[in-house]
C-alpha positions as CSV (number, residue, x, y, z in Angstrom):
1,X,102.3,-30.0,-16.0
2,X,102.8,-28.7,-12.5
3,X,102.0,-24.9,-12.7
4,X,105.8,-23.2,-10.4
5,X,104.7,-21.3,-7.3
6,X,104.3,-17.6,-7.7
7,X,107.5,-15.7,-6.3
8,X,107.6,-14.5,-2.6
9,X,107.0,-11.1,-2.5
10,X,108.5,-9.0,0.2
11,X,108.3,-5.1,0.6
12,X,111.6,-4.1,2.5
13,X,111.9,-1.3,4.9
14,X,115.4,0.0,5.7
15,X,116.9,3.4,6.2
16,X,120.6,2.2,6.0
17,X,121.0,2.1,1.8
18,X,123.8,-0.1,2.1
19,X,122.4,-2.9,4.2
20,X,119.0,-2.7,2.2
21,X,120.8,-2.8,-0.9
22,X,122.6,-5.9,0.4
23,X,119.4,-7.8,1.6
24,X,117.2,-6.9,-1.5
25,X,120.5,-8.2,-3.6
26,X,121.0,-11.4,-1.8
27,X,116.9,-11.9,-1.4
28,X,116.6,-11.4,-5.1
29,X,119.2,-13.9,-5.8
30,X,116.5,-16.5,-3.8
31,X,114.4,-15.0,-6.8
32,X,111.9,-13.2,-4.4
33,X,110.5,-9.9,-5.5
34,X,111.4,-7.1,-3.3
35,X,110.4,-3.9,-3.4
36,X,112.5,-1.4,-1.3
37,X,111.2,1.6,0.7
38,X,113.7,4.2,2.4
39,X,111.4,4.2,5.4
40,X,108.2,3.5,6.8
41,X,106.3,6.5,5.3
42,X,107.0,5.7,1.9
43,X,105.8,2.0,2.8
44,X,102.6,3.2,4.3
45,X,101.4,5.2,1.4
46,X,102.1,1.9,-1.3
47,X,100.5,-1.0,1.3
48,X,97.0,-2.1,1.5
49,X,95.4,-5.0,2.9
50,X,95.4,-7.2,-0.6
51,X,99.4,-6.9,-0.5
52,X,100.0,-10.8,-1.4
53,X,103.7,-10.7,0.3
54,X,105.6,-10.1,3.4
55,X,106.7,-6.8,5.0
56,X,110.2,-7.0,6.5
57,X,111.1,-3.7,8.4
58,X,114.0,-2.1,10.8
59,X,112.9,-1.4,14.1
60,X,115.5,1.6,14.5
61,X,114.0,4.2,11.6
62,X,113.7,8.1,11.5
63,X,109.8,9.4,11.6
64,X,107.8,6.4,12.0
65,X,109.7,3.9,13.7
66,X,109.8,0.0,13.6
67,X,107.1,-0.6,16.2
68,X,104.7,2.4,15.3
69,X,104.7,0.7,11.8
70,X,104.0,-2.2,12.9
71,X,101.0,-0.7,14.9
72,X,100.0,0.8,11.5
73,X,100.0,-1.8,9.6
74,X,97.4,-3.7,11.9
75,X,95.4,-1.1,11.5
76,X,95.4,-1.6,7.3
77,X,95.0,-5.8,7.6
78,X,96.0,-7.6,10.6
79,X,97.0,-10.4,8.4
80,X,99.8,-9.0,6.9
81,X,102.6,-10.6,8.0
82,X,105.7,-8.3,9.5
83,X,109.5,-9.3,10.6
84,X,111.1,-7.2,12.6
85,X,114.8,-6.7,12.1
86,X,116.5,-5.3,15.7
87,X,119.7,-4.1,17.5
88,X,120.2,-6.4,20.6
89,X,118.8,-3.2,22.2
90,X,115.2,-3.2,20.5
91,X,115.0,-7.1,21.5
92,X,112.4,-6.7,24.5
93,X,110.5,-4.6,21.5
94,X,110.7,-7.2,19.3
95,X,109.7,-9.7,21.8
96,X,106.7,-7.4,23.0
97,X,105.8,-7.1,18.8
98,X,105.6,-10.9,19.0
99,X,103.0,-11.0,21.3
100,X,101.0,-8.8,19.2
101,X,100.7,-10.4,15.9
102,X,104.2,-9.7,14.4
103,X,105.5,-13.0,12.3
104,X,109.2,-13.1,13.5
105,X,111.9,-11.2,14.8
106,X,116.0,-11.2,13.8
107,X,118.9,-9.7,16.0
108,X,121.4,-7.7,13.8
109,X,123.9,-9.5,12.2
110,X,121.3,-11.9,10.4
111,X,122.5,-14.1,7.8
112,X,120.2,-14.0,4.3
113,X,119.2,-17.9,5.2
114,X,117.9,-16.9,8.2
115,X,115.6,-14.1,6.6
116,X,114.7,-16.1,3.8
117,X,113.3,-18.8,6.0
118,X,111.6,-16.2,7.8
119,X,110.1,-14.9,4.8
120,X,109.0,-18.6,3.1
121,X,107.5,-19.1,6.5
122,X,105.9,-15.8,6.4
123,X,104.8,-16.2,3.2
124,X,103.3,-19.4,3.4
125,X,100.9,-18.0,6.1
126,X,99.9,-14.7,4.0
127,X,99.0,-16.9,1.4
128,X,96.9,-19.4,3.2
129,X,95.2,-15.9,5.1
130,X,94.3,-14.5,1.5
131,X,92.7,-18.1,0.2
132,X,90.8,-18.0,3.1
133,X,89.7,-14.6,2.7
134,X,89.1,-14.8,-0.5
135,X,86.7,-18.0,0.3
136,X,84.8,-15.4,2.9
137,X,84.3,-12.8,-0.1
138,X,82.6,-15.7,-2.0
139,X,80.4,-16.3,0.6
140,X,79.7,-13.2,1.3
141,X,78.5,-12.0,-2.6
142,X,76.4,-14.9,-2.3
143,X,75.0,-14.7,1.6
144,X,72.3,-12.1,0.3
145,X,70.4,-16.3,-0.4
146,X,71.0,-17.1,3.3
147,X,67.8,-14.9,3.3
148,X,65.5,-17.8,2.0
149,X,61.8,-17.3,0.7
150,X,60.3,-15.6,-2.7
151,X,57.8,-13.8,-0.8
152,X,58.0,-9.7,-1.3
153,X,59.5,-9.5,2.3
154,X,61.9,-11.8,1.8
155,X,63.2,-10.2,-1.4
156,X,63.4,-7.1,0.1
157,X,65.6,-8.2,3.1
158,X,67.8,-9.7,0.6
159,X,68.4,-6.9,-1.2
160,X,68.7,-4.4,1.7
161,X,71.0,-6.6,3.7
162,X,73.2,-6.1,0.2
163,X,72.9,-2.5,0.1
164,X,73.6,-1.6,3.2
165,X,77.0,-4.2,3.7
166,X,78.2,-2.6,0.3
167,X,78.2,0.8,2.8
168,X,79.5,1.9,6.3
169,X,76.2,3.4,7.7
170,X,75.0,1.4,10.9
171,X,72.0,-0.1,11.0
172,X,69.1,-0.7,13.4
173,X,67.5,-3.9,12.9
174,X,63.9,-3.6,14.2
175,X,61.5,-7.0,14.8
176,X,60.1,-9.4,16.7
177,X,61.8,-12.0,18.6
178,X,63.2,-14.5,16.6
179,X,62.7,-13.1,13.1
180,X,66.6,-13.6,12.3
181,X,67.7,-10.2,13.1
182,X,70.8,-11.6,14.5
183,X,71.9,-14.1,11.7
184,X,71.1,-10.7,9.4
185,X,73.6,-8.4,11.6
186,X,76.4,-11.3,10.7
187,X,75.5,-11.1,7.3
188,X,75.8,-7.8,6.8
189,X,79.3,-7.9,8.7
190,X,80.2,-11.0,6.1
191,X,79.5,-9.6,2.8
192,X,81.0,-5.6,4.3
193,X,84.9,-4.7,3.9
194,X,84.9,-5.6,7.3
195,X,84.4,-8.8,7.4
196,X,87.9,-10.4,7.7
197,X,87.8,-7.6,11.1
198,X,86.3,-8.8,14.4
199,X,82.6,-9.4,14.7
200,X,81.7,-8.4,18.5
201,X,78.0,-9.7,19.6
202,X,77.1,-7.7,23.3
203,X,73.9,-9.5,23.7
204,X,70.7,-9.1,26.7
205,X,72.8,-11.4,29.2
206,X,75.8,-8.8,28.9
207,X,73.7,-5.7,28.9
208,X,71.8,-7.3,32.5
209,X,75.5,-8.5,34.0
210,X,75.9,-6.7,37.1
211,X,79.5,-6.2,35.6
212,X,78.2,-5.1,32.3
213,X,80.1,-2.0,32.3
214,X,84.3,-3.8,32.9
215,X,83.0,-6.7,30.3
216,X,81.8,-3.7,27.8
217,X,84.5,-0.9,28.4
218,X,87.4,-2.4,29.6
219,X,89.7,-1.3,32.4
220,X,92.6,0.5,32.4
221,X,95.9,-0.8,33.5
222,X,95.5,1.5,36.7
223,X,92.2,2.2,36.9
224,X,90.6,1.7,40.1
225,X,91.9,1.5,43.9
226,X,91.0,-2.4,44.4
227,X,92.2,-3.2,40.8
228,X,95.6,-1.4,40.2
229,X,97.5,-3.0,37.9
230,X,94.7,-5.3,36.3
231,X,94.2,-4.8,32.7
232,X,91.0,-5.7,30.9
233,X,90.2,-4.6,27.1
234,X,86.4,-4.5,27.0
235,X,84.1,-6.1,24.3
236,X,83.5,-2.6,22.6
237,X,87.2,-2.4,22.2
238,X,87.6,-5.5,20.9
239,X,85.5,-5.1,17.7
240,X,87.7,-2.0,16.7
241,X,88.4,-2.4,12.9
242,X,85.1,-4.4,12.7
243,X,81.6,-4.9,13.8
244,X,80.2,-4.1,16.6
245,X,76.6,-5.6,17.7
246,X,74.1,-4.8,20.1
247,X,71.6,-7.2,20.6
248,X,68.7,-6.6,22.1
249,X,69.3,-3.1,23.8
250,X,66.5,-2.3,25.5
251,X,67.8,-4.8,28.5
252,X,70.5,-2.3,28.9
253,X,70.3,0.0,32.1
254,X,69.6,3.3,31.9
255,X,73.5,4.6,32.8
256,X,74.2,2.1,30.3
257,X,72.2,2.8,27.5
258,X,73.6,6.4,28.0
259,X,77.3,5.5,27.6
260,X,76.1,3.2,24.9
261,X,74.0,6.1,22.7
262,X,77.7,8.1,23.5
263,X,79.9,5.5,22.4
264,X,77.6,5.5,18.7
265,X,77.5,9.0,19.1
266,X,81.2,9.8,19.4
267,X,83.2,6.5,18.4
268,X,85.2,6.7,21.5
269,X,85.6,4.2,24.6
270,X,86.6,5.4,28.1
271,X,87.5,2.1,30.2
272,X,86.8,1.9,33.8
273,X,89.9,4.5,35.1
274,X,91.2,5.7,31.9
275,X,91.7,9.7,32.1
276,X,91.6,9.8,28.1
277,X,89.3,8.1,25.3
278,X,90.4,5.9,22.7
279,X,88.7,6.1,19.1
280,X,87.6,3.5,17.4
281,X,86.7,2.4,14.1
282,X,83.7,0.3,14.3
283,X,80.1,-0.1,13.0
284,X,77.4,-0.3,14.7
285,X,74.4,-2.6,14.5
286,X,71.5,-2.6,16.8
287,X,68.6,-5.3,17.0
288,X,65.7,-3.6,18.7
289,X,61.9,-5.3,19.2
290,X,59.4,-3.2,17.7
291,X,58.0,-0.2,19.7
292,X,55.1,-0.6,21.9
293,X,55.3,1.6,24.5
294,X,56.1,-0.4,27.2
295,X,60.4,0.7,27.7
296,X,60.6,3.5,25.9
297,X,62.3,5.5,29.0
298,X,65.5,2.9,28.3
299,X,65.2,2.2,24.5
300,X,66.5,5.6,23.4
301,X,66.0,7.2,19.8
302,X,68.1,5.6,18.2
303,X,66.5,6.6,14.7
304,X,68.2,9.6,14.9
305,X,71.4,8.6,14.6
306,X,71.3,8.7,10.8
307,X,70.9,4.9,10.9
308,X,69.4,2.6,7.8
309,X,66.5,1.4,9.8
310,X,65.3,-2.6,8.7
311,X,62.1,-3.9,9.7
312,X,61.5,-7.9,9.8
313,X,58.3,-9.6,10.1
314,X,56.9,-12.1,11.8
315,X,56.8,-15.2,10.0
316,X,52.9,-15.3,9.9
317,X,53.5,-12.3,7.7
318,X,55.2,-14.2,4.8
319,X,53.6,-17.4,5.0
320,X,55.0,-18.4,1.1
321,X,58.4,-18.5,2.9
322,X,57.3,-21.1,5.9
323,X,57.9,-24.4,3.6
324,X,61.4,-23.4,1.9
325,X,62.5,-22.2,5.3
326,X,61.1,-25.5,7.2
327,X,62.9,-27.4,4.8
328,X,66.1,-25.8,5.2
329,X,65.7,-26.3,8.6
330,X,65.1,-30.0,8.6
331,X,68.1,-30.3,5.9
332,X,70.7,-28.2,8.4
333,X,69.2,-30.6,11.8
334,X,69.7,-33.5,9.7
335,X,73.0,-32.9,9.0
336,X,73.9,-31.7,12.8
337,X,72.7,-35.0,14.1
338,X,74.0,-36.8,11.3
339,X,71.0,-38.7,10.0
340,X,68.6,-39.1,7.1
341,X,66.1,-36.1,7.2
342,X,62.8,-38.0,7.2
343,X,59.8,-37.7,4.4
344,X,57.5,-35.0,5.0
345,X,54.0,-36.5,5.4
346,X,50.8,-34.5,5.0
347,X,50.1,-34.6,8.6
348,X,53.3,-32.2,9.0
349,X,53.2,-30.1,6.2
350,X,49.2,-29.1,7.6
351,X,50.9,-28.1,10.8
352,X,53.4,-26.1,8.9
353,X,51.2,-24.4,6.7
354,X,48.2,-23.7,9.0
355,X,50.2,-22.8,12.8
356,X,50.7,-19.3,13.1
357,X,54.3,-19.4,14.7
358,X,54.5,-17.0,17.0
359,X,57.9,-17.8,18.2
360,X,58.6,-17.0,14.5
361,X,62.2,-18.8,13.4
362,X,63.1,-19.8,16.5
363,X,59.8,-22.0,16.9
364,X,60.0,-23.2,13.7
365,X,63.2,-24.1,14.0
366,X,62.8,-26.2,17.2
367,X,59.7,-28.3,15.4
368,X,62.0,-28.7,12.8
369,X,64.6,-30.4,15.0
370,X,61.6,-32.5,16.9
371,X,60.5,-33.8,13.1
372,X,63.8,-34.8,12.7
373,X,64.2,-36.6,15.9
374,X,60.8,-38.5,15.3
375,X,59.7,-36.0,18.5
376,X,57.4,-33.4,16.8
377,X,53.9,-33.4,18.3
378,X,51.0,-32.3,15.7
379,X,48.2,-32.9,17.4
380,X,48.1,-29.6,19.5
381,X,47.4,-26.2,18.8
382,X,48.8,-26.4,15.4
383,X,46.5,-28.7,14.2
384,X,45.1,-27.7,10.2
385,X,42.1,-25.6,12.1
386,X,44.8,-23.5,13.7
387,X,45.4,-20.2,13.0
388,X,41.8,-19.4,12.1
389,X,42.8,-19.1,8.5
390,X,40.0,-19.8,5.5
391,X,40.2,-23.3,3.9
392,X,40.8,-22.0,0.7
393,X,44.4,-20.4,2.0
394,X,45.3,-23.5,3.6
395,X,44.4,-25.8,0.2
396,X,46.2,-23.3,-1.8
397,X,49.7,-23.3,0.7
398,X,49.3,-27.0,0.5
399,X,49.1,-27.2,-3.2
400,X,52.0,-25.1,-3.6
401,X,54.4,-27.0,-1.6
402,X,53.4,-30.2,-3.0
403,X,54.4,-28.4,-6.5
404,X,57.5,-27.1,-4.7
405,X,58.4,-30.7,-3.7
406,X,57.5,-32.6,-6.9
407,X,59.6,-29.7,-8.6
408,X,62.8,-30.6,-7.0
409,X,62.4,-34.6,-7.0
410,X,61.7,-33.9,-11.0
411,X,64.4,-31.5,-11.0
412,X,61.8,-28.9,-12.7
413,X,60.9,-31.2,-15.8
414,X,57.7,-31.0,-17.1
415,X,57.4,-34.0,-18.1
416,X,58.2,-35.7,-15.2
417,X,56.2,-33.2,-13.4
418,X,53.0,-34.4,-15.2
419,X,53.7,-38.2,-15.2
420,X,54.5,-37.8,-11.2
421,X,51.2,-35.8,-10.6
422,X,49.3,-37.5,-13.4
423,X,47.7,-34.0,-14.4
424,X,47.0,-32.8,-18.0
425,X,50.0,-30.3,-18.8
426,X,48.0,-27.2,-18.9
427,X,46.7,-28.1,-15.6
428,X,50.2,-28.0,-14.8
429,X,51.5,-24.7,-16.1
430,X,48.2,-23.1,-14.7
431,X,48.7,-24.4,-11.5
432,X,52.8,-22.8,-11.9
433,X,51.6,-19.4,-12.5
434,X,49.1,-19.2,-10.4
435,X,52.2,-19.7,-7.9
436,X,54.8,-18.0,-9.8
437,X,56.7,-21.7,-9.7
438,X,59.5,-21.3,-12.3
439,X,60.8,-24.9,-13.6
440,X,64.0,-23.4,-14.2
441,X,64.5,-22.5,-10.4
442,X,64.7,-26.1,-9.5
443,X,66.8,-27.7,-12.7
């Protein structure tokens, strides 16, 4: 049986009784759900951003008028669909509304099949913007696993990536190159409130533009004598309501970094000729590499700006996580150049268990993608002696992984497990703690 769809629900904003009364009565006759509100302050206070309908508002209202609403109501979900009902006079408005992210616009007289189209059209939209968002949450209580690796370190990331989205604090994000301090600010912005808001990334090439300061903070409509007129709303503004990211900072100048520790500071952007700030609501996140003297006149203190401070490490720190992660990397290049990902010989798995990876993800990543392309080279440095690492450590990695991989093909049966490794079974469950291999992990 084919379950009816849900009612349109539509929250109605009109200050003349008579013609709300009318519309509700003839929109409830379509058997729509309206809920009527006497102006826009009484709709304000019952709205939020889960509000599975459409709003439907006068642009003419005492207080708060049509437009300032609509303006408002951005600010609470910029999803939420709004039509604007206008006097021939308030058309340009309307028009103007349009451009902005309002759903539709009807001149006085309407007819109640125009608004209801309207409104199914509306609606239609909201619900398709809630499914989606409501796919984002899911993959946002779960992106705490895009962290892979059992290791301590790995753990911990995973669960402070989870704490702080759950917050609003910003966070500095402290590392070396290529230790996924980017993909982390993203995933803290995905599982956050704010993740259906803009997600602004100003990384090192922006900071070192010789425009950086128009492509950060904008320009005002009249600002500047050779640029009158020219308009231009800078990245910083355009995260407000959402993220904004700072990757990298130290390549900022030093001017720069000073308008940059103001803007954290002060939540406020002043573009290039404004006379007056704008405020913002944003969070900041900023990836820094690890102190070592060498910039500190134009890496600023940024600890003391009440930040949660995160620390990665280098890969060679948590060398447990180097096989899952290599895997996962093989499995995602795979799939990007649309081909079988090839078997894993020894030969490979002694390069990725004995090279010390340096370039941390982003070289691991990139032998990942040679493997996969039949390109990888393992006859260089990161040969089994590399590393200077004691035999024992590399046997041991080795072992592991081959229980790792034997674990997944069995699907973690034990069985299986001993007649694929043809090893007595207490050899096997020795061989599992000593790892801390869990056969249920991989079933």
């Amino acid at each position: 049986m084919i379950a009816a769809p849900p009612p349109l629900r539509i929250a109605l904003v009109e200050d003349d009784p008579p013609l709300r009364d009318a519309t509700m009565q003839a929109l409830c006759l379509e058997g729509a759900e309206v809920v009527p509100f006497p102006d826009a302050r009484a709709a304000l206070a019952w709205l939020d951003a889960d509000y599975p309908g459409v709003v439907v508002s006068d642009v003419r209202m005492p207080g708060i008028d049509g437009i300032a609403f609509f303006a408002r109501l951005r600010e609470i979900d910029p999803d939420l669909p709004v039509i604007l009902t206008t006097g021939h006079g308030d058309i340009a408005m309307a028009v103007e509304a349009m451009k902005n992210g309002a759903a539709d616009f009807l001149t006085k007289p309407y007819s109640s099949a125009d608004l209801f189209r309207a409104v199914r059209a509306a609606s239609e939209r909201r619900t398709l913007a809630l499914e989606n968002r409501r796919l984002r949450e899911e993959a946002g209580r779960s992106s705490g696993q895009a962290i892979p690796g059992s290791s301590p370190a790995a753990q911990r990331l995973r669960s402070v990536i989870e704490g702080v989205a759950r917050s609003e604090i910003d966070v500095v994000l402290t590392g070396p190159a290529g230790t996924g301090k980017s993909h982390a600010a993203r995933l803290i912005h995905d599982a956050s409130a704010r993740r259906t808001r803009p997600f602004v990334t100003v990384d090192a090439g922006i900071l070192a533009h010789e425009d950086a300061e128009l492509l950060l903070f904008g320009r005002d409509p009249g600002g500047g004598s050779s640029s009158a007129g020219l308009s231009r709303t800078g990245l910083i503004e355009r995260a407000n309501g959402g993220t904004l990211f700072l990757d990298e900072i130290a390549a900022a100048s030093a001017v720069l970094t000073a308008r940059l520790l103001s803007l954290v500071e002060t939540r406020t952007v002043l573009p290039i000729g404004a006379t007056t700030a704008r405020r913002l609501n944003i969070r900041v996140i900023i990836a820094r590499l690890p102190d070592d003297g060498s910039h500190t006149d134009r890496d600023p203190v940024w600890h003391r700006l009440g930040a949660v401070q995160v620390a990665f490490p280098a890969l060679a720190a948590r060398r447990e996580d180097v096989p899952e992660i290599f895997r996962l990397f093989v499995t995602r290049h795979a799939r990007e150049l649309d081909c079988d990902a090839p078997s894993i010989g020894e030969a490979q798995w002694s390069h990725v268990l004995s090279h010390d990876w340096p370039g941390n993800l982003h070289e691991l990543g990139g032998y990942a993608r040679a493997f996969v392309l039949g390109l990888a080279d393992i006859g260089g440095p990161g040969s089994a002696i590399a590393g200077h690492r004691p035999l024992q450590q590399i046997v041991a990695d080795f072992e592991r992984t081959v229980l790792e991989d034997a674990l997944r093909h069995c699907r973690g049966d034990i069985a299986q497990l001993q007649a694929m490794l043809q090893t007595p079974r207490k050899t096997i469950y020795d061989k599992l703690a000593k790892y801390d291999l869990k056969p249920a992990r991989f079933r």
